[in-house]
C-alpha positions in Angstrom: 33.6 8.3 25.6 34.8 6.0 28.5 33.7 2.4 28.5 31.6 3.0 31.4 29.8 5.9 29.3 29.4 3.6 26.4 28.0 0.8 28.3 25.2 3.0 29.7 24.3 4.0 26.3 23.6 1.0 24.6 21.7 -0.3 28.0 19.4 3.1 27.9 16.5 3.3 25.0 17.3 6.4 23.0 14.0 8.5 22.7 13.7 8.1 18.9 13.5 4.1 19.3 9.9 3.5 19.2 10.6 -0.6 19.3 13.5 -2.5 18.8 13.3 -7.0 18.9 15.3 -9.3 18.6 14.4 -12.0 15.7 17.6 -14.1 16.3 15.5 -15.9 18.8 12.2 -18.1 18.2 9.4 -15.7 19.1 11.0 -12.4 18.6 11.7 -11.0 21.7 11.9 -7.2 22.5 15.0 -5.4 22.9 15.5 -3.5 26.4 19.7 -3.1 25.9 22.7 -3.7 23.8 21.4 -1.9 20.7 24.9 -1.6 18.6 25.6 -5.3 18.7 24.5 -8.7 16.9 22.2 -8.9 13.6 18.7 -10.1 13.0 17.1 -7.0 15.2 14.9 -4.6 13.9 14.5 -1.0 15.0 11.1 1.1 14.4 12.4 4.9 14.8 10.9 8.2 14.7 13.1 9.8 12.0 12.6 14.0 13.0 13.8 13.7 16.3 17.3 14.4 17.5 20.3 12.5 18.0 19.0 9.8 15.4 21.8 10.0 12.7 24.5 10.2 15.2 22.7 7.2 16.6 23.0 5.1 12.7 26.9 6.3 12.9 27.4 4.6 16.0 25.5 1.7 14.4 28.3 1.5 11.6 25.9 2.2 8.6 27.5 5.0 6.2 27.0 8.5 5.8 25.3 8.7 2.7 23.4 6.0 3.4 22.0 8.2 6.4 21.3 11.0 4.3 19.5 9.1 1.7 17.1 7.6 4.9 16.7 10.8 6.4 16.4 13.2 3.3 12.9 14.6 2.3 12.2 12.1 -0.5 9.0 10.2 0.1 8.5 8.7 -3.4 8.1 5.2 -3.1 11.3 3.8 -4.6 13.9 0.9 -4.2 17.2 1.0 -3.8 19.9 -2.0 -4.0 23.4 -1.2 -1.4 26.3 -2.8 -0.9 24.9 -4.7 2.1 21.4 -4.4 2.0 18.7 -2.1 0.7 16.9 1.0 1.1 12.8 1.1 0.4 10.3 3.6 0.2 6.9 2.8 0.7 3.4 4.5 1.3 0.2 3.7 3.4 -2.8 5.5 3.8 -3.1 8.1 6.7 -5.7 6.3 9.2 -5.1 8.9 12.1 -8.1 11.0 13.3 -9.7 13.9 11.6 -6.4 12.8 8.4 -7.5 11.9 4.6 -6.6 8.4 4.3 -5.2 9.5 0.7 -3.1 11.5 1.9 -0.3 8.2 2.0 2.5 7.8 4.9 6.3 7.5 4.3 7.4 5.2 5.9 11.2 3.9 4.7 13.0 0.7 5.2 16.9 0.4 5.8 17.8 -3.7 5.4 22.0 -3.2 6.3 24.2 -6.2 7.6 22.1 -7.8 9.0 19.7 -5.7 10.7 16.6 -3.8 9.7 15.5 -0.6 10.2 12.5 1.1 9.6 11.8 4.8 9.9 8.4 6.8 10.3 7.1 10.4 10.9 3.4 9.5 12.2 2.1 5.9 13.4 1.5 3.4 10.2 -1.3 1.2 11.1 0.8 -1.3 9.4 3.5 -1.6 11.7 1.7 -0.8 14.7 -0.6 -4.2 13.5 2.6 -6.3 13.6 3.6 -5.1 17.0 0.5 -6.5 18.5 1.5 -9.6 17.1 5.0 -9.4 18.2 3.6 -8.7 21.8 1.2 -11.6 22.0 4.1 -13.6 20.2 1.7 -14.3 17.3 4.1 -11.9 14.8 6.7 -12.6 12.1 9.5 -15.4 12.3 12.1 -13.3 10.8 13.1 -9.6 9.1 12.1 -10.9 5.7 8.6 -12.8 7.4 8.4 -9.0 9.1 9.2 -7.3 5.6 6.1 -9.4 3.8 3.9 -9.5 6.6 4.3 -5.6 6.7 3.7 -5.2 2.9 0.6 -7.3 3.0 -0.6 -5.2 6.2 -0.2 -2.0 4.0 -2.0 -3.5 0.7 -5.0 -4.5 3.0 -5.8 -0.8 4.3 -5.4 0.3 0.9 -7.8 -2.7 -0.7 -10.0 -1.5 2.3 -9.6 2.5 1.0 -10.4 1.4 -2.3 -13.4 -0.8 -0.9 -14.7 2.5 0.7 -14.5 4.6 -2.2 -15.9 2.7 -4.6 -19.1 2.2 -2.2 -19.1 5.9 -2.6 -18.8 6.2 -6.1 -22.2 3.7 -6.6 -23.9 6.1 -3.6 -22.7 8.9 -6.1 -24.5 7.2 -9.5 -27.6 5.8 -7.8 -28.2 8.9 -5.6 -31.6 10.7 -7.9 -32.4 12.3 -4.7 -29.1 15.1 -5.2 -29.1 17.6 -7.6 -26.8 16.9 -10.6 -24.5 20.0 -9.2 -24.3 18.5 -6.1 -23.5 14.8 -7.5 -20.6 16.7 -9.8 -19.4 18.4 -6.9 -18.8 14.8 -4.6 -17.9 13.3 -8.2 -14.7 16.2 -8.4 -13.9 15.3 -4.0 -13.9 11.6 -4.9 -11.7 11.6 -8.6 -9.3 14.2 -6.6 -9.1 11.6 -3.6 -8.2 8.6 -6.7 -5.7 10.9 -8.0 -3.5 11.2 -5.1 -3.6 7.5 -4.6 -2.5 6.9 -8.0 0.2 9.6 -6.9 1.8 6.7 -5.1 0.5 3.6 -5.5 2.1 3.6 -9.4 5.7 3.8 -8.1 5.4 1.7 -4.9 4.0 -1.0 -7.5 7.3 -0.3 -9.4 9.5 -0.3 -6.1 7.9 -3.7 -4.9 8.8 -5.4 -8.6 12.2 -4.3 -7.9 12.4 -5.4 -4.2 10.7 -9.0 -5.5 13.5 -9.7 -8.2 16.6 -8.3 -5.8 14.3 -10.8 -2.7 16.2 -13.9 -4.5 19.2 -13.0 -3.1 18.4 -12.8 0.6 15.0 -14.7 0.8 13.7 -18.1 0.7 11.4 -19.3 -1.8 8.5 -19.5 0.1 8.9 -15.6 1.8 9.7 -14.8 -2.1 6.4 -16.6 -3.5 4.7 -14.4 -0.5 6.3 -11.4 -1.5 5.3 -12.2 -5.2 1.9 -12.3 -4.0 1.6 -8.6 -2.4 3.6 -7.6 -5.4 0.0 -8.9 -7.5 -2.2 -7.4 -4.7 -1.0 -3.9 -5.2 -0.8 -4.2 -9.3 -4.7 -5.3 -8.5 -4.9 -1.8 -6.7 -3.5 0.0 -8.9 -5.5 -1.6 -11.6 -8.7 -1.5 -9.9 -7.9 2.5 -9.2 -7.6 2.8 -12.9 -10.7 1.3 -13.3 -12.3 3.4 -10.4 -11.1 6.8 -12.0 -12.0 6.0 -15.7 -15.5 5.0 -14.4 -15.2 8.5 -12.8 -15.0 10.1 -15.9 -17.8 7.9 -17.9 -20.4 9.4 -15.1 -18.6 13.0 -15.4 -19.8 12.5 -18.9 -23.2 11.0 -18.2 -23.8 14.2 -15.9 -22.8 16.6 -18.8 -24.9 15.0 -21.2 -27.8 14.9 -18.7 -27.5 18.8 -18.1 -26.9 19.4 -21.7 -29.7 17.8 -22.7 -32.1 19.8 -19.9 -30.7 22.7 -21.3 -31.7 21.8 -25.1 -34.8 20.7 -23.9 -35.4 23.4 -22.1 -34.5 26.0 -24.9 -36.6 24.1 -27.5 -39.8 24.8 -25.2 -38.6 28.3 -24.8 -38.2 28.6 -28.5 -41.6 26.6 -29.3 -43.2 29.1 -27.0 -42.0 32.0 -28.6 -42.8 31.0 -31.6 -46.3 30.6 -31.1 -46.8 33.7 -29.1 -44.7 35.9 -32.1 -47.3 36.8 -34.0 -50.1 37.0 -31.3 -47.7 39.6 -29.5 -47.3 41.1 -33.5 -50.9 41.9 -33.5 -51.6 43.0 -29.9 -49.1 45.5 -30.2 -50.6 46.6 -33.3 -54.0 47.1 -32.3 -52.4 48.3 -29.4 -50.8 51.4 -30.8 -53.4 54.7 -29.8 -53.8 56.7 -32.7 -56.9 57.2 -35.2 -57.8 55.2 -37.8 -57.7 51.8 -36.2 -60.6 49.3 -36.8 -63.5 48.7 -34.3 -62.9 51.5 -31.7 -66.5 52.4 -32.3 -67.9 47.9 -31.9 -68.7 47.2 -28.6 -67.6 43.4 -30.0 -64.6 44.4 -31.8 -62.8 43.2 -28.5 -64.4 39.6 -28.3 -63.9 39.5 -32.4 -60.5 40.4 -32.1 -59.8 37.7 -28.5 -61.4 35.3 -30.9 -59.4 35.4 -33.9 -55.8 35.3 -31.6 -57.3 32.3 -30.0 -58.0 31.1 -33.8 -54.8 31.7 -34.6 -53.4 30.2 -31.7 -54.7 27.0 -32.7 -53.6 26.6 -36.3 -50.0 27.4 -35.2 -50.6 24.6 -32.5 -52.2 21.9 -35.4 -49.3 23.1 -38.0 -46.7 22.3 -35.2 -47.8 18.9 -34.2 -48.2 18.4 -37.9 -44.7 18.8 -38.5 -43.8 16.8 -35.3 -41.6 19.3 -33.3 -43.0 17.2 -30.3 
């Protein structure tokens, strides 16, 4: 490549760049040229398009470093490199018509200097922090960007969690629904948990990691900050645990209540039954046509015989509530 050539490349925005700034300079200011040169930049890139990795050679980061940012491994995890770090995290999908459980990928490359952060579909997150890098209201530095990115993600998942667990008390105080129904949003709700806890329990993990290696490279304050969203998501993550074991104490409650309709049910069957056993004994006796039976000639023998059922009817009735089976 001729200088000429190279010059025109770093002043030309490649397509996978969604934002590049500048945070050497106090407010950040956004990048329009020179993207292979000087430190304290950050660079928001769509990671499936092409030309990217030829794009992070020419940006002097190592091979496998690339491979490990563009390889399909979405577990939130943390990694410490030679010159940096690699981190990644999850937020919840806010797009339309998406399940907000169904977490974004969205991984961090911090390498000499410079930080890069790579994304499939639009984090709410990020997209927050470049409306505050726009009205110059946004982070002072990469680590100020790297907190104030972390706290953005906690927030719409405190806000998830917020939502759910309105719909959980809907759920419980909702006598209107049928219990199958109230099962049915119980089993769409504790799968909607589960996937949460799918994530949020290593991106807890990944954040104590990036908060002890933060000493290295951050201030105390941004560290006491970071230390802070570190809390916030084990308060996530706690109150999830909470949310799905709560989940399971009104599975329970349902069970028991249609186990105890069905008992109750049977027992009123059975109580029936039971009076009507020997009643149906002796109409089927009397019922049978053949000669011989009493009072086919007694124009009263039917009344007589209506009388004593009823009669008998009524002593099975005293005897019952004398024993107390209700």
């Amino acid at each position: 490549m001729t200088h000429t050539d190279q010059h025109h490349s770093d002043s030309q925005r490649p397509a996978f760049m969604l934002d590049a700034w500048d945070f050497a300079q106090h407010p950040a200011q956004a990048l329009s040229d020179d993207f292979y040169h000087g430190q304290h930049r950050w660079f928001h890139l769509q990671r499936d398009m092409a030309g990217l990795a030829e794009w992070l050679r020419q940006a002097q980061i190592p091979a496998p470093v690339i491979d490990a940012v563009l390889m399909e491994d979405t577990r939130p995890r943390f990694e410490r490199l030679s010159d940096g770090f690699f981190l990644i995290l999850r937020s919840v999908n806010l797009g339309d018509g998406e399940q907000p459980e169904d977490m974004l990928s969205i991984r961090i490359l911090f390498y000499q200097g410079n930080l890069y952060s790579f994304r499939r579909r639009q984090i709410k997150a990020v997209h927050i922090i470049q409306q505050r890098l726009q009205q110059q209201a946004g982070p002072e530095s990469l680590p100020d960007f790297l907190v104030m990115m972390i706290e953005e993600m906690n927030n719409r998942v405190e806000e998830l969690i917020d939502t759910i667990e309105e719909q959980l008390e809907g759920i419980e105080t909702n006598d209107q629904a049928t219990t199958a129904q109230r099962q049915h949003k119980l089993t769409d709700l504790h799968r909607r948990m589960l996937r949460l806890l799918r994530f949020i329990r290593p991106q807890l993990a990944a954040l104590e990691r990036l908060n002890a290696d933060g000493q290295k490279w951050m201030d105390a304050e941004l560290l006491q900050w970071l230390g802070n969203e570190r809390d916030s998501c084990h308060r996530v993550l706690e109150n999830l645990e909470m949310l799905v074991e709560q989940v399971w104490m009104l599975r329970e409650h349902l069970q028991q209540e249609v186990a105890e309709k069905m008992n109750r049910n049977t027992y009123w069957l059975s109580m029936v039954a039971g009076v009507f056993l020997p009643i149906s004994f002796l109409t089927g006796l009397f019922g049978i046509n053949i000669g011989g039976m009493p009072g086919i000639d007694d124009e009263r023998a039917f009344w007589i015989f209506c009388a004593a059922l009823s009669g008998i009817a009524l002593v099975e009735y005293l005897l019952l509530r004398r024993l107390r089976f209700w």
